[in-house]
N, C-alpha and C positions, 0 to 999 in steps of 0.2 A: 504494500500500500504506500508507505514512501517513497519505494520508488518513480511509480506511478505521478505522485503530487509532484517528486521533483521533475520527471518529465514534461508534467502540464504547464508546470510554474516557467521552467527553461523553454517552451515551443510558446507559449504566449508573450514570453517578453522577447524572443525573437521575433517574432509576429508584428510585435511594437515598434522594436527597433528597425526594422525591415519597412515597414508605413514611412515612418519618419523620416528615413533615409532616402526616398522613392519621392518624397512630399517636395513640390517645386520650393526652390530655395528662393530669398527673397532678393530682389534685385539689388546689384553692387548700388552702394553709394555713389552717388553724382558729386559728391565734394570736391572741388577742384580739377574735375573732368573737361569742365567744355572754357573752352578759350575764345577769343573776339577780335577782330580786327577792326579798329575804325577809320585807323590814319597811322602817321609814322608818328604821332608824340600820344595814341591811345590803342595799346595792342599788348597779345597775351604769350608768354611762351609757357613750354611744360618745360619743367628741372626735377630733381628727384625733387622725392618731398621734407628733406632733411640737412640743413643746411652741411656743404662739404661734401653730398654725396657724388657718386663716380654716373657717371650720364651714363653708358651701357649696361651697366649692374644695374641700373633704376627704370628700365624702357618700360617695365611692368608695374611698376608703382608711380611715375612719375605724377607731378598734378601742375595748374596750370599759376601763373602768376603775371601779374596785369604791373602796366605803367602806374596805371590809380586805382585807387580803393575802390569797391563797389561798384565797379566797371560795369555798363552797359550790354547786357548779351554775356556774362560771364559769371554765372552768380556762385557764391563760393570760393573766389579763388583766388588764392594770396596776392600780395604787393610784392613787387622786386624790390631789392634793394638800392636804396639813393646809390645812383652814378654804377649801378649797374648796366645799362644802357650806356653806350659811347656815342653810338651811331646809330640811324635807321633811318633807310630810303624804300620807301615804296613804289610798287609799278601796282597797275591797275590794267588788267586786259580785260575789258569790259564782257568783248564777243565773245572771249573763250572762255568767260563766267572764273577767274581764278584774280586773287588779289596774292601780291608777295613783299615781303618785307625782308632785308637784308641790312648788316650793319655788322659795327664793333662793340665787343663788351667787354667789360672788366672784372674775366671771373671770381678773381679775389674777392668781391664783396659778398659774393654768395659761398666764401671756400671752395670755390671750385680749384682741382690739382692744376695745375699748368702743365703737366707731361699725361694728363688727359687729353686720348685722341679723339672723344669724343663717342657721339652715337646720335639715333635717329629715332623719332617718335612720328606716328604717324595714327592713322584709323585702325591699327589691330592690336599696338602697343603704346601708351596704354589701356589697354582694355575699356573702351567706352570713352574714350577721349573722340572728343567734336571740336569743332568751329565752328560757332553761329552763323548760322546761312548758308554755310558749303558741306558739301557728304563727305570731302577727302581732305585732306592737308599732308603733308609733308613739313617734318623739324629737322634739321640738324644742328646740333650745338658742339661748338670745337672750341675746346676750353685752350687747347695747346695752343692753337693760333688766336684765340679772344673772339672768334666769329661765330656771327647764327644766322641762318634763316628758317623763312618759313614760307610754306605757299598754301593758302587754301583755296579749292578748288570743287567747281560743280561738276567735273567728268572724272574719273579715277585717270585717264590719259596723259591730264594735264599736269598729276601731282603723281613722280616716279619716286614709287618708294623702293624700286628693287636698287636702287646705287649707294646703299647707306654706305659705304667704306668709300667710297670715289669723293665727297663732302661735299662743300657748300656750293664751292666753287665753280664743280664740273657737273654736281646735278640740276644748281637754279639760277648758276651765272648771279648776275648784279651785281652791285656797287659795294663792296667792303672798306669804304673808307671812312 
């Protein structure tokens, strides 16, 4: 007869734990996922989420961080830090529905390594990251050279994320100075 109960006891709370585990899980957090472009002096990049962290060790946690507070189209998501921003020039191709921003920055302010070669954040990493208004983007951030860009984009054509190691330079061209 005990045995029996410890049977029942052990096949029901399997049973339980089996549901539970089968039971749709609740959707990731949006915190510092979607980023915004308005112009070159209001716009969002993703960095890890932890000041110092290594930009490829972080493609899966990264979150987004705006020129200002409470940025428009980006809800959630952290302030850069002062004089992190060097540079930024933007292009606007209107017909091909893609905006891009390119520039210099000073990753010191955010402890970023200087013999960090960088890495690339885009629509799969990470995970649930957007740009307000466009389906695709493409980031590169190149701590070793001080450079980033970004391009967000209404067609996946527009914005290649297969060249993450080629950088900034040779995936989205523009102005780094």
């Amino acid at each position: 007869m005990l045995f029996s109960k410890s049977f029942f006891v052990s096949t029901a709370l399997f049973a339980v734990l089996s549901v539970a585990a089968a039971a749709p899980k609740a959707k990731a957090s949006k915190i510092g996922q979607v980023g915004a472009i308005h112009n070159d002096k209001d716009f969002c990049l993703f960095l890890p989420p932890m000041y110092g962290g290594d930009i490829a060790a972080n493609e899966d946690r990264a979150v987004a961080f705006c020129t200002k507070a409470n940025m428009s189209g980006a809800p959630k998501a952290g302030v850069l830090p002062k004089g992190f921003i060097k540079s930024a020039h933007i292009v606007r191709n209107s017909a091909a529905g893609w905006v891009q921003i390119t520039g210099r920055m000073d990753g010191k302010k955010y402890g970023l390594n200087p013999k960090d070669g960088g890495g690339q954040y885009d629509i799969k990493a990470p995970v649930g990251a957007s740009y307000t208004g466009y389906k695709y983007f493409v980031e590169l951030v190149e701590p070793d050279s001080n450079i980033y860009c970004i391009r967000a984009c209404k067609t996946k054509a527009d914005c290649p994320v297969n060249k993450s190691t080629y950088g900034c330079k040779k995936v989205l061209g523009g102005n780094y100075a």
